[in-house]
Steps between C-alpha positions, in 0.01 A plus 500: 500500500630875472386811610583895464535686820479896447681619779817637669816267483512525884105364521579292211759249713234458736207413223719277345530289775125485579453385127757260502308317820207486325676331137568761306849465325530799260479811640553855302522812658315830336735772732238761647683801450385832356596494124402736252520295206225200450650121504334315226746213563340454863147480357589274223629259780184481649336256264808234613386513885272300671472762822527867493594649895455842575711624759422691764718781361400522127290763471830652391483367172328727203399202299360265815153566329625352135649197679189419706306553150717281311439232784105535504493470185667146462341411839791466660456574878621812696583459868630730728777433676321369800304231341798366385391196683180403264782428249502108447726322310316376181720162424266202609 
């Protein structure tokens, strides 16, 4: 399974780890910082994730909307950060 986590580096350590408990083996980080300049490389990953976690310092990010979009849109699920624990591994 794999996931993006939009969030600090610092928060990002600590996600990881949650995500990795709960099976998920490639994890990408979007960096929350303020940038000017929109990322179309970070949206087109979005399709190639089975999670998208929204940390609890993203709101940084100009472009959060376009990535949330981009998820609804292929019904891939948003979390925040702190339901990081309804992630289950998918391998049966």
């Amino acid at each position: 399974m794999s996931a993006m986590v939009i969030s600090s580096l610092d928060r990002f350590l600590g996600v990881a780890r949650k995500l990795e408990g709960s099976g998920v083996t490639n994890i990408h980080l979007c960096y929350a910082k303020q940038m000017d300049k929109f990322d179309l490389s970070v949206v087109a990953l979005v399709p190639f994730v089975d999670y998208v976690i929204v940390g609890e310092d993203a709101n940084n990010l100009p472009y959060l909307k376009h990535i949330i979009t981009e998820a609804q849109l292929r019904q891939i699920p948003v979390l925040p950060e702190e339901r990081i624990a309804s992630v289950k591994n998918k391998s049966w």
